[in-house]
C-alpha positions in Angstrom: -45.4 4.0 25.4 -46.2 2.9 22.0 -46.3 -0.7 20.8 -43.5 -1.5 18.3 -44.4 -4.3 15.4 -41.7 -6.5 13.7 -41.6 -9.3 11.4 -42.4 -12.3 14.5 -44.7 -13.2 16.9 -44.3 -12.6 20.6 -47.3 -12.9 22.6 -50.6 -11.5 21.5 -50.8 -10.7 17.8 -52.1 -6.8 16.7 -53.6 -7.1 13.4 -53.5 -3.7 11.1 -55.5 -2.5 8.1 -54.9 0.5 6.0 -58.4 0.5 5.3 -60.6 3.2 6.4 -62.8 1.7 9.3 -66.6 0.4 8.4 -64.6 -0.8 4.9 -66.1 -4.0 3.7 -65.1 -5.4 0.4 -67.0 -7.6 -1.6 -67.0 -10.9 -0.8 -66.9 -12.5 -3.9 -65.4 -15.8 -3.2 -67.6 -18.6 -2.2 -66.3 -21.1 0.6 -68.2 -24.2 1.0 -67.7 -27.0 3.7 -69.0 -30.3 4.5 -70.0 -30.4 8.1 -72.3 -33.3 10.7 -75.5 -32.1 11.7 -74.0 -31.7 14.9 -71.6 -29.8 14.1 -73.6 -27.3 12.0 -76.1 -26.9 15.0 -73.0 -26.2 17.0 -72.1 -23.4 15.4 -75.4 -22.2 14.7 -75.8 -21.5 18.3 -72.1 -20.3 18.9 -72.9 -17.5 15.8 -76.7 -16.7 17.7 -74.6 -16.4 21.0 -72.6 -14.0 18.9 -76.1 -12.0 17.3 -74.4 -12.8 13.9 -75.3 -15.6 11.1 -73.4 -19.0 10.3 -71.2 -17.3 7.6 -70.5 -14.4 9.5 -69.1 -16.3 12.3 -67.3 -19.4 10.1 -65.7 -16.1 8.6 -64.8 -14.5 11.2 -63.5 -17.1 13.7 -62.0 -19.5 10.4 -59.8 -15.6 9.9 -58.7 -15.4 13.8 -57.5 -19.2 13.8 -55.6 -18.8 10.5 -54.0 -15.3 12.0 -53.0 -17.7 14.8 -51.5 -19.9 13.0 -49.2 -17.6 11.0 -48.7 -15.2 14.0 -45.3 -16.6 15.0 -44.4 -16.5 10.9 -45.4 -12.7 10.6 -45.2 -10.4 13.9 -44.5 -10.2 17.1 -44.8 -7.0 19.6 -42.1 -5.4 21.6 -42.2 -2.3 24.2 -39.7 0.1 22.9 -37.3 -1.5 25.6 -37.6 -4.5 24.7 -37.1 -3.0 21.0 -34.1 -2.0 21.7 -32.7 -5.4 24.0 -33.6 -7.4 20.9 -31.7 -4.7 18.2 -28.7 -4.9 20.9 -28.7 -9.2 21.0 -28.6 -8.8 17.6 -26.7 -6.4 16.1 -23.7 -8.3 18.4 -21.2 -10.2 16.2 -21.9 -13.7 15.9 -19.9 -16.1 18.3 -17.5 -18.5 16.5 -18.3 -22.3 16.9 -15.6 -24.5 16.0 -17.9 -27.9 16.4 -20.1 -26.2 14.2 -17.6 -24.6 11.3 -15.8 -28.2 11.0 -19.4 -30.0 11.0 -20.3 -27.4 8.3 -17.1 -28.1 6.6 -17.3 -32.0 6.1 -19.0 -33.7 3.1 -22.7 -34.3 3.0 -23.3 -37.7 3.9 -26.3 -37.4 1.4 -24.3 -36.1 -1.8 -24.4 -38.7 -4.3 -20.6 -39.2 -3.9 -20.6 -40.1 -0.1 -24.0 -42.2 -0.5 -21.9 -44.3 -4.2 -19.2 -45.0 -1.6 -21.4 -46.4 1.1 -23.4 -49.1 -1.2 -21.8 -52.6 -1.8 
């Protein structure tokens, strides 16, 4: 059963290229960053742990922790059943909240008429 993407995060996050594979473009942007000693030797021997250079790592872990952080913006993966649950929860009408209409309905209490009437 295949995997099915959609616009939010769910879980793990699938990341897809139309690129052919082995495509690298040219990296012609230039990052630079201001890091301790410490920190620098750190990740010196996380990227030798890895077999790959400073840059290559920065690069490469930098793009998974910014994928992260806009996963739950941008895709989320469903099993065609679950596809289908989430079409049917919400392709159902939308349930009428009275609270929430007459809330809706009253004045702002930030509109520069309610906030004139509130100052001495």
């Amino acid at each position: 059963m295949g995997a099915v993407q959609c616009p939010y995060v769910l879980g793990s996050v699938v990341v897809t290229s139309t690129k052919p594979q082995g495509h690298r473009p040219a990296k012609t942007s230039r990052i630079e960053l201001r890091a301790t000693e410490d920190d620098r030797d750190l990740l010196d021997r996380a990227a030798a742990a890895l077999g790959t250079d400073r840059s290559s790592f920065l690069l490469a872990q930098g793009r998974l922790a910014a994928q992260r952080v806009l996963a739950d913006r941008q895709h989320f993966l469903l099993d065609e059943g679950a596809q289908q649950e989430w079409e049917r929860i919400n392709s159902r009408r939308a349930r009428s909240l009275p609270g929430l209409t007459r809330l809706l309905e009253r004045p702002s209490p930030f509109a520069p008429s309610a906030v004139d009437q509130h100052q001495p």
